[in-house]
Residue frames as qw, qx, qy, qz and C-alpha x, y, z in Angstrom:
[[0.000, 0.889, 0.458, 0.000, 0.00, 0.00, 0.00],
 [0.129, 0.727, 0.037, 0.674, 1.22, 3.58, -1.02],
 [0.281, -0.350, -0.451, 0.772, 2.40, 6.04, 2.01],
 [0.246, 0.591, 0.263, -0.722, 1.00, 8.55, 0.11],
 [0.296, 0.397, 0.738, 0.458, -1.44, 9.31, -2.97],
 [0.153, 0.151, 0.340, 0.916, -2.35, 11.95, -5.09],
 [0.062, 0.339, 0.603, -0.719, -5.43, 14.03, -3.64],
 [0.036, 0.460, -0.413, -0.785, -5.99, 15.36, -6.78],
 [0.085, -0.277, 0.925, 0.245, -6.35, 12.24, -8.37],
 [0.345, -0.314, -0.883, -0.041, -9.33, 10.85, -6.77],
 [0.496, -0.514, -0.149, -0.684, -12.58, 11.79, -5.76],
 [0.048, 0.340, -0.422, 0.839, -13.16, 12.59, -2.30],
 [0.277, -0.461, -0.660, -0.525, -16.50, 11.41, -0.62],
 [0.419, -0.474, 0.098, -0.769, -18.91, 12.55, 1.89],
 [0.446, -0.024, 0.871, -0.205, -20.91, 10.31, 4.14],
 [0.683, 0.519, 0.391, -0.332, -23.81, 10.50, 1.52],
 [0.389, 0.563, -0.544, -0.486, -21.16, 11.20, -1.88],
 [0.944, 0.196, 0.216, -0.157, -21.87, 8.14, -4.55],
 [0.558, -0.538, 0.364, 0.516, -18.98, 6.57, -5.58],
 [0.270, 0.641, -0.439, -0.569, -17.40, 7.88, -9.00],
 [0.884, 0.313, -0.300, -0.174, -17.43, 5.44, -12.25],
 [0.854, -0.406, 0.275, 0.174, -14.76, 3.08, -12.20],
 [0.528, 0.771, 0.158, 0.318, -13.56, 4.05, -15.13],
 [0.161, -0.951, 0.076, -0.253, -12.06, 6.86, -12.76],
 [0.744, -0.635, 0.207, 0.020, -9.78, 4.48, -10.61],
 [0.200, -0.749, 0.523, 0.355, -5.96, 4.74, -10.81],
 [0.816, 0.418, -0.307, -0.255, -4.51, 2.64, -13.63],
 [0.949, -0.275, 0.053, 0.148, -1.89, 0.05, -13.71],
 [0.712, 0.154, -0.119, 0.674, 1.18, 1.60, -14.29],
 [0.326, -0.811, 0.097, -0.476, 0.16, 4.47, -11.39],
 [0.104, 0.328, -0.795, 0.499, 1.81, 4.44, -8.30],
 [0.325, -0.080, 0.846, -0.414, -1.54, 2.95, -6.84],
 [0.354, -0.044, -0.794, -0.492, -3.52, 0.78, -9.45],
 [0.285, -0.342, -0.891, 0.089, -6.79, 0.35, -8.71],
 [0.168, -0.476, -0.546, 0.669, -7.40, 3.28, -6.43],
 [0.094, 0.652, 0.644, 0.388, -10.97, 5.03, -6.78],
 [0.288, -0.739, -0.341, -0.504, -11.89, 7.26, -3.73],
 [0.376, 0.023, -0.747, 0.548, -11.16, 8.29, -0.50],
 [0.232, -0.090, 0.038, -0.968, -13.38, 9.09, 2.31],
 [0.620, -0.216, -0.504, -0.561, -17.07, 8.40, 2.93],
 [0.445, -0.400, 0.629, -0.497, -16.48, 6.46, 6.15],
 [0.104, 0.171, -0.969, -0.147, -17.53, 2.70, 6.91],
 [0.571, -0.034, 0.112, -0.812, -20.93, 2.55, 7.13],
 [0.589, 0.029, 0.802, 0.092, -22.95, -0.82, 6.65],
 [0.676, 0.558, 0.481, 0.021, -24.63, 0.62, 3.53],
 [0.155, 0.851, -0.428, -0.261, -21.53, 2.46, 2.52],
 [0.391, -0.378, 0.819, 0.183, -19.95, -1.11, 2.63],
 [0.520, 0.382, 0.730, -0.226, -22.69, -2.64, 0.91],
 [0.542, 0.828, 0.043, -0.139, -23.04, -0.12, -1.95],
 [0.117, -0.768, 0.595, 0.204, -19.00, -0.77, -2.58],
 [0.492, -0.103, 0.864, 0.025, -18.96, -4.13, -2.14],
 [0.552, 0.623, 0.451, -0.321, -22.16, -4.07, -5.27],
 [0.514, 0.847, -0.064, -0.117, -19.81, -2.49, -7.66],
 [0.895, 0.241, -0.098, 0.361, -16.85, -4.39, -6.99],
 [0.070, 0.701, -0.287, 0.649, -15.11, -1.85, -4.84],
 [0.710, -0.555, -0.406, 0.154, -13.57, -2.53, -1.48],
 [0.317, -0.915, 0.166, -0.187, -11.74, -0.51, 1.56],
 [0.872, -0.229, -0.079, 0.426, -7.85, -0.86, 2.22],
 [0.148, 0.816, -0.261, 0.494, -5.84, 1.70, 3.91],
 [0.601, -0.073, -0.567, 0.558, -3.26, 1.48, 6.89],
 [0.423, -0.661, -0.370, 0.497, -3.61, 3.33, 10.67],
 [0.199, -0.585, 0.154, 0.771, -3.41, 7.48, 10.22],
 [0.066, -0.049, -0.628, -0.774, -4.64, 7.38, 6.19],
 [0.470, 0.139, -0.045, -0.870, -8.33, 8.20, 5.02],
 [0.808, 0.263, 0.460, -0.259, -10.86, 5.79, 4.12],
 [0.004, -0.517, 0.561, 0.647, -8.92, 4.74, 1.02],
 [0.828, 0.319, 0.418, -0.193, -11.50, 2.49, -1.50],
 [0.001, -0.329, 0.825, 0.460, -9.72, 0.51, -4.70],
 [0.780, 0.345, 0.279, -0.442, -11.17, -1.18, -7.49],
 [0.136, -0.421, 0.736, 0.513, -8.32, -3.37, -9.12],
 [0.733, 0.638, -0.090, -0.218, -8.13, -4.18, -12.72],
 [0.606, -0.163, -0.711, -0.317, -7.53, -7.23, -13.33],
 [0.578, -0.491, 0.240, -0.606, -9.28, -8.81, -10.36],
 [0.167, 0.252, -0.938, 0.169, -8.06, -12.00, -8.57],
 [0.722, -0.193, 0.123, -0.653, -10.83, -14.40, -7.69],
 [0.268, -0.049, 0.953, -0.132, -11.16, -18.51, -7.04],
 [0.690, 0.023, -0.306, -0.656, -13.30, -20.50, -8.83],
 [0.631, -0.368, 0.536, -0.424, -14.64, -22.97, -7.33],
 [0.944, 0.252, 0.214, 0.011, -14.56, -25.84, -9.53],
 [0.693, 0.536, -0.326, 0.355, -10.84, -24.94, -10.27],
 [0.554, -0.746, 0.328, -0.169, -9.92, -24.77, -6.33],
 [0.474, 0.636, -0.582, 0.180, -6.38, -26.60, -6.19],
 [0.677, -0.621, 0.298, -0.259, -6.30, -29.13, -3.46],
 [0.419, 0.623, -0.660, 0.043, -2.83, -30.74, -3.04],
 [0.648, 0.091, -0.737, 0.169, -1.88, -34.23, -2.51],
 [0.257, 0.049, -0.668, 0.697, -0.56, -33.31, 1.05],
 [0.333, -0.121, 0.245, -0.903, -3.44, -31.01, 1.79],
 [0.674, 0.066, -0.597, -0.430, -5.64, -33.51, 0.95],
 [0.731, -0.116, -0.625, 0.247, -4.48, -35.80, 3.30],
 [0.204, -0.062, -0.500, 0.839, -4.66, -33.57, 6.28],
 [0.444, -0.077, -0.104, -0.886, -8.05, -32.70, 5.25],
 [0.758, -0.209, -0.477, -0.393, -9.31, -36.42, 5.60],
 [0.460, -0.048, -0.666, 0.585, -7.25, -36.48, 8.86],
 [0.022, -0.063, 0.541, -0.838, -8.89, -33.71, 10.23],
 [0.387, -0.188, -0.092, -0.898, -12.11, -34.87, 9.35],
 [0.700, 0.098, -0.706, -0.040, -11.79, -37.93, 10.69],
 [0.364, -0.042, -0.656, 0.659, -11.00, -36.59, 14.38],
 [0.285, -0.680, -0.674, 0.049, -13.55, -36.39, 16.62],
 [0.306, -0.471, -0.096, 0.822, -11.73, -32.97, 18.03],
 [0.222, -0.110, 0.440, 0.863, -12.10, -31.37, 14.50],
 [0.319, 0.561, 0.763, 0.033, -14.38, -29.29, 12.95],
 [0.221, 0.207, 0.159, 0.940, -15.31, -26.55, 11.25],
 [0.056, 0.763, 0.507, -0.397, -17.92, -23.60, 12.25],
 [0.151, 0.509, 0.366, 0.764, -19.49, -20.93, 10.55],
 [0.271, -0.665, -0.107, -0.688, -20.17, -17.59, 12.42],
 [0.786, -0.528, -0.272, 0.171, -19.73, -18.92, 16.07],
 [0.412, -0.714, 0.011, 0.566, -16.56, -16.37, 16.76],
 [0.666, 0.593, 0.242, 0.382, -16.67, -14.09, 13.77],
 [0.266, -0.952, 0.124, -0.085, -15.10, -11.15, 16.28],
 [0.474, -0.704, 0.475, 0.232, -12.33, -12.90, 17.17],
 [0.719, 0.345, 0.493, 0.349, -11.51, -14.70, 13.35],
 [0.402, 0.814, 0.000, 0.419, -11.05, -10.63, 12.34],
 [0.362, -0.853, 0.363, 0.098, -9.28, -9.70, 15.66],
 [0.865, -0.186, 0.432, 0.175, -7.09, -12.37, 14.40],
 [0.571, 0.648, 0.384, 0.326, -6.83, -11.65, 10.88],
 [0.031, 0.991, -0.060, 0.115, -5.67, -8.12, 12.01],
 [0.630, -0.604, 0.461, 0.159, -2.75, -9.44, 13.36],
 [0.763, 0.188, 0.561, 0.260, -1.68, -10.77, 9.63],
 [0.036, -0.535, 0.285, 0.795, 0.39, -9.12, 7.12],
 [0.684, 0.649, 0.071, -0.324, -0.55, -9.07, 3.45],
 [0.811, -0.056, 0.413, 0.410, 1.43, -10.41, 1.31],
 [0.510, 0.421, 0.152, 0.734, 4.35, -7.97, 0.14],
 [0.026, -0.839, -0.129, -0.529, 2.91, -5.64, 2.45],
 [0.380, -0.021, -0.745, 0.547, 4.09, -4.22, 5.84],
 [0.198, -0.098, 0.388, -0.895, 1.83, -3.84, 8.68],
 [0.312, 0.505, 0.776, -0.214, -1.86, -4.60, 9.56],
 [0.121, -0.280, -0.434, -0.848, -4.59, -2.99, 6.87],
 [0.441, -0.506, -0.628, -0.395, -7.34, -3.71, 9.48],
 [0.003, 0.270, -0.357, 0.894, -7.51, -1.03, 11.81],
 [0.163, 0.391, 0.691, -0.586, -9.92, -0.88, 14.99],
 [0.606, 0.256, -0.017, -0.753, -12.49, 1.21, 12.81],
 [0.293, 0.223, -0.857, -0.361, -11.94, -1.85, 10.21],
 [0.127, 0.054, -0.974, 0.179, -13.10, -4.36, 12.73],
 [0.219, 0.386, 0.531, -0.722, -15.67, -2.55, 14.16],
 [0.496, 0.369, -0.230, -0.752, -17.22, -1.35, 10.66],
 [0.638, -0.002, -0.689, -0.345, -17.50, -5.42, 9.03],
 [0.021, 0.194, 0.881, -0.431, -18.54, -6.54, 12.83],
 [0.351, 0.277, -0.002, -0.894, -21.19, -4.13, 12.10],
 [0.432, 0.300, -0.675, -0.517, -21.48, -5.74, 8.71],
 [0.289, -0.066, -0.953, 0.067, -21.70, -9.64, 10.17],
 [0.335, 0.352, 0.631, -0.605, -24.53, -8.17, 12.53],
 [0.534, 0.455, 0.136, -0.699, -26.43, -7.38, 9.29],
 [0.834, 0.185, 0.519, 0.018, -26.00, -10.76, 7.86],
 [0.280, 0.925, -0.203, -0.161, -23.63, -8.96, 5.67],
 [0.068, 0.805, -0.574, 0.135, -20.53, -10.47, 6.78],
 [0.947, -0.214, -0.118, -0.208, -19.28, -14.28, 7.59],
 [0.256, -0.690, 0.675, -0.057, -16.68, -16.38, 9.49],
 [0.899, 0.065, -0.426, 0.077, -15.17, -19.86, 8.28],
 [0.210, -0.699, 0.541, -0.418, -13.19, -21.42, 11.14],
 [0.860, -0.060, -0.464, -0.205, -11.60, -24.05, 12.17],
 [0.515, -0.583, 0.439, -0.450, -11.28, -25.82, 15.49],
 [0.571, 0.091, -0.799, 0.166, -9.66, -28.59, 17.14],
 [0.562, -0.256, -0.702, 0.356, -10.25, -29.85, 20.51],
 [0.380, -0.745, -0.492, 0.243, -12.38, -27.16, 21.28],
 [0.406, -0.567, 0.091, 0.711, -9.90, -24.21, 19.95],
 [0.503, 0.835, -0.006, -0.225, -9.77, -21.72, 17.19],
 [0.533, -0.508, 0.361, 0.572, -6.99, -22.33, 15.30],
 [0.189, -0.014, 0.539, 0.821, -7.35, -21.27, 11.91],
 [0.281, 0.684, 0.646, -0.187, -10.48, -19.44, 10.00],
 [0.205, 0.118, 0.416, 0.878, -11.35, -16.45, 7.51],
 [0.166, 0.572, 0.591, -0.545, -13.69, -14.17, 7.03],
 [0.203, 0.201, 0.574, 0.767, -15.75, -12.70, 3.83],
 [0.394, 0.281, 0.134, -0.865, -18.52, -10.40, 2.92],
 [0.215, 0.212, 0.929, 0.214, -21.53, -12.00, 1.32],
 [0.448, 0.413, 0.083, -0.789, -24.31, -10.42, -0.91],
 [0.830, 0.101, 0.268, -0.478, -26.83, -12.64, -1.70],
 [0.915, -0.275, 0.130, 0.265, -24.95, -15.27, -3.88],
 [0.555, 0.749, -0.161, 0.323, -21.92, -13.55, -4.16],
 [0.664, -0.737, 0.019, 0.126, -18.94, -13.63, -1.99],
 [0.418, 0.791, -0.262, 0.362, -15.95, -11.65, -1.57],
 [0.850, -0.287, -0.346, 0.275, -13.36, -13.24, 0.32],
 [0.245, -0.946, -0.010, -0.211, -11.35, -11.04, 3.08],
 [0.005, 0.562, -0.786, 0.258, -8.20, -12.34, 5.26],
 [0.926, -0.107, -0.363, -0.003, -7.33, -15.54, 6.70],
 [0.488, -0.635, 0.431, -0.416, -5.65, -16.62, 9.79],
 [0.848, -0.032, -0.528, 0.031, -3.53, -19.81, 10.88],
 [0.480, -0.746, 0.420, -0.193, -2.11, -20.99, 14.43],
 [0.762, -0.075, 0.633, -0.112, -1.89, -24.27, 13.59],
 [0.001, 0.193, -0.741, -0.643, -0.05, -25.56, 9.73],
 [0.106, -0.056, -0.750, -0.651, -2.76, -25.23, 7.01],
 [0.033, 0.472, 0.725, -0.501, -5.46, -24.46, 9.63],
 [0.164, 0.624, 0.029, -0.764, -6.55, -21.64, 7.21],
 [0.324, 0.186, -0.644, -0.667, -6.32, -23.67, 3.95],
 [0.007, -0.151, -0.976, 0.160, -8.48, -26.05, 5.75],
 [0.299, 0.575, 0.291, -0.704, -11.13, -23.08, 6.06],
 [0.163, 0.548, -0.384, -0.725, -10.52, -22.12, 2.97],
 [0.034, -0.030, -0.988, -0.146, -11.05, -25.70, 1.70],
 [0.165, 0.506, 0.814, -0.234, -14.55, -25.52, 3.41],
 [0.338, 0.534, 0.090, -0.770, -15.89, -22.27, 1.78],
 [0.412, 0.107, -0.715, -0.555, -14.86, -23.88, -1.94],
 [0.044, -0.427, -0.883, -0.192, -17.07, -27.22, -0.90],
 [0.089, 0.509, 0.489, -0.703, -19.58, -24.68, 0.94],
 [0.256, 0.552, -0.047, -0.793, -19.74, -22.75, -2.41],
 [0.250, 0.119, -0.875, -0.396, -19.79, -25.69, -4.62],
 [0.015, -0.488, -0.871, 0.057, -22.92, -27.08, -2.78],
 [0.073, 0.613, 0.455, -0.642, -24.50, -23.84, -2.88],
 [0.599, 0.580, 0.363, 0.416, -23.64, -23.06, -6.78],
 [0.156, -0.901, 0.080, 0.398, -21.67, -19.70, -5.90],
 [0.733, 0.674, -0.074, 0.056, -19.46, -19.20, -9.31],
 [0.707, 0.378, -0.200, 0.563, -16.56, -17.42, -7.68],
 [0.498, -0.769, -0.202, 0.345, -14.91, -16.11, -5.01],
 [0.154, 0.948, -0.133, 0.244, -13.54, -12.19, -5.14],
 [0.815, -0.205, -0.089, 0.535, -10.05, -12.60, -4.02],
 [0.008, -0.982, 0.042, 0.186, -8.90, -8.70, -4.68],
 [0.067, 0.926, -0.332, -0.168, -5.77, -9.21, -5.29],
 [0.735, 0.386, -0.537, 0.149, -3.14, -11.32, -7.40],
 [0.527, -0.668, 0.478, -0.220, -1.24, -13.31, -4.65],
 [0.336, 0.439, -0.833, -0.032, 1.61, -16.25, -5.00],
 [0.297, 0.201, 0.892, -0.275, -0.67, -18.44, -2.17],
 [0.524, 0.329, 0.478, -0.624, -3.80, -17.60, -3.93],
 [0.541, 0.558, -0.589, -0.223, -2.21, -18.79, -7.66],
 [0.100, 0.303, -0.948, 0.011, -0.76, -21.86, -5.82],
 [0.627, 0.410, 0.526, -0.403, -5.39, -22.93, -4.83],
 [0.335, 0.359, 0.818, 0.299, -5.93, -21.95, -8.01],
 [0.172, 0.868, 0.140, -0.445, -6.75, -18.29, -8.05],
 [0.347, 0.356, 0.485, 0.719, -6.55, -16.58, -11.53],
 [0.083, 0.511, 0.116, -0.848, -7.21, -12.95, -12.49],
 [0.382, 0.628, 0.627, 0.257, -9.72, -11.85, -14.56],
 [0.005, 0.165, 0.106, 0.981, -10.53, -7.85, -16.02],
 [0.194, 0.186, 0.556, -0.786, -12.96, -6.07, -13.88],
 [0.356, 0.141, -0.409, -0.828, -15.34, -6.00, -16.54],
 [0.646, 0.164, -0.732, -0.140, -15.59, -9.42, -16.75],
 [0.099, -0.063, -0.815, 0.567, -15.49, -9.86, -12.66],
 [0.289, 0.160, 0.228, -0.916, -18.47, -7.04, -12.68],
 [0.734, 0.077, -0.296, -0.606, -20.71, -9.26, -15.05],
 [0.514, 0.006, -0.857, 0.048, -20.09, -12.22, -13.25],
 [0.205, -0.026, -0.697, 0.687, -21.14, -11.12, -10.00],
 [0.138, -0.014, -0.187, -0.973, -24.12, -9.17, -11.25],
 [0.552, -0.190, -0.435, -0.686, -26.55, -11.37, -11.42],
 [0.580, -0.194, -0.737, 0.287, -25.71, -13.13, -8.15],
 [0.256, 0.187, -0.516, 0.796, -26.58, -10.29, -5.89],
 [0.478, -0.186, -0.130, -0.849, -29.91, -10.01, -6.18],
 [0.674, -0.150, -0.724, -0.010, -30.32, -14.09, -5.49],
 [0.787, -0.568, -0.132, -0.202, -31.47, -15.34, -2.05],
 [0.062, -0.628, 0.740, -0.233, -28.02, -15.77, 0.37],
 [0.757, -0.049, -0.628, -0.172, -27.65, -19.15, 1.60],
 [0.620, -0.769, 0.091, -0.125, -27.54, -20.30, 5.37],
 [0.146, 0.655, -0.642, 0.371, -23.88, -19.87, 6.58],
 [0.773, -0.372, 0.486, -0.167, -23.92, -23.41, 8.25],
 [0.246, 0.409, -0.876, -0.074, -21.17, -26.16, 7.08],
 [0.882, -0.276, 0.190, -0.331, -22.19, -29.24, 6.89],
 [0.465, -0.430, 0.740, 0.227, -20.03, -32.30, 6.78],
 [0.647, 0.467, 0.525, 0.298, -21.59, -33.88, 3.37],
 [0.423, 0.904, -0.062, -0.028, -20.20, -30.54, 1.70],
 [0.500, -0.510, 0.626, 0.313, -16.51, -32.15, 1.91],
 [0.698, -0.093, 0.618, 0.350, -17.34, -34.34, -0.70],
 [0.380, 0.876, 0.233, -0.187, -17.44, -31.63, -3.11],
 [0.180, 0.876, -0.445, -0.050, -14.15, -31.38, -3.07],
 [0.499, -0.355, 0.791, 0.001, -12.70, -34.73, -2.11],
 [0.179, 0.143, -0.891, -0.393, -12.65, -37.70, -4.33],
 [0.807, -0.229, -0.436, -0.326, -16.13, -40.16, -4.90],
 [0.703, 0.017, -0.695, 0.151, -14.64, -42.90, -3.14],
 [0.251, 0.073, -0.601, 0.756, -13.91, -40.83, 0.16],
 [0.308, -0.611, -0.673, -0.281, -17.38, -40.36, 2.38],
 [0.113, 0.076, -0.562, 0.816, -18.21, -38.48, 5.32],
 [0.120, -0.503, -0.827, 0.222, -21.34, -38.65, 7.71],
 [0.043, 0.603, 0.114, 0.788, -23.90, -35.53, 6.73],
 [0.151, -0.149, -0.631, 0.747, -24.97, -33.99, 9.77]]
């Protein structure tokens, strides 16, 4: 993230200002690609009307609201999700142990306190300041906002957290204590979104872990008309079950539905 960016550049917003076209947002050979707007604060239906147009918030402690709209746009599909040999096998271990499981929503407070505590990749520092937390806790009160998470023996130890409009879902930070406790999450949203028919998860940005799943970048254009017709759709209920493993696992491997 930029220390600093052109004021000039980019439209300011009120609480009530709508955001500018995209069209407007920095390019790719700017010192910050992507960036649209600053400003406007974190409302839930400021988040909401962002999140709709493919626009999200990321700025560091002491900077404005800073909103971005990259071009191209990293996302997961879900039927190309990458699940390796090894991972594999630590996935049918942990579902195998009575200790293990996953939850949805059951500590989605402490899955972003967590999460805050996690650099970006290439970046330095947290991006998810106290307002941050407070503004998509908001969010998760208004069925807006969800935790994946997984537990052993009664412990968080790994988990993520995303925004969801109706079936669309844009995918946020992740969190491990515990090796691959986070691709395990991560593991459950793809079967989650594969039993639910969700196309594709927003990833925001190009990343070397999110290329080694199986993320791939598209052009916003192309993100924006995928997503379009999913927002309007009924959400699904944010409960995991165990029979949504075998979405991703091989036939041959079972698991008891709950």
């Amino acid at each position: 993230m930029p220390n600093e960016f052109q004021h000039r550049s980019i439209s300011y917003l009120e609480a009530n200002t709508p955001f500018p076209p995209l069209s407007q947002a920095m390019g790719k050979h700017s010192s910050a690609p992507g960036l649209l707007a600053a400003g406007g604060g974190l409302s839930v239906q400021r988040l909401e009307e962002a999140y709709s147009q493919g626009i999200f918030p990321w700025y560091s402690q002491g900077q404005p609201v800073l909103w971005w709209s990259t071009d191209p746009r990293m996302v997961l599909l879900p039927d190309k999700f990458k699940l390796s040999g090894s991972l594999k096998k630590r996935l049918k271990r942990f579902i195998k142990s009575a200790g293990c499981e996953i939850k949805m929503d059951s500590a989605f407070l402490t899955v972003i306190e967590n999460c805050s505590g996690v650099e970006r990749e290439g970046q330095g520092g947290t991006w998810i300041t106290r307002d941050m937390i407070h503004a998509y806790h908001q969010l998760h009160l208004a069925g807006l906002a969800h935790s994946v998470e997984t537990w052993q023996d009664g412990v968080l130890v790994g988990g993520l957290y995303l925004v969801n409009l109706g079936r669309a879902v844009f995918g946020e930070s992740m969190f491990t204590f515990q090796t691959d406790a986070s691709k395990i999450a991560l593991s459950a949203l793809v079967a989650f979104a594969k039993h639910h028919q969700i196309e594709l998860i927003d990833c925001q940005q190009k990343t070397a872990h999110l290329s080694s799943l199986g993320g791939e970048t598209i052009e916003r254009a192309d993100f924006l008309q995928r997503i379009s017709p999913h927002l309007k759709q009924a959400s699904p209920p944010w409960i995991f079950k165990p029979i949504y493993w075998q979405e991703i696992l091989m036939p041959s491997f079972s698991s008891s539905p709950s």
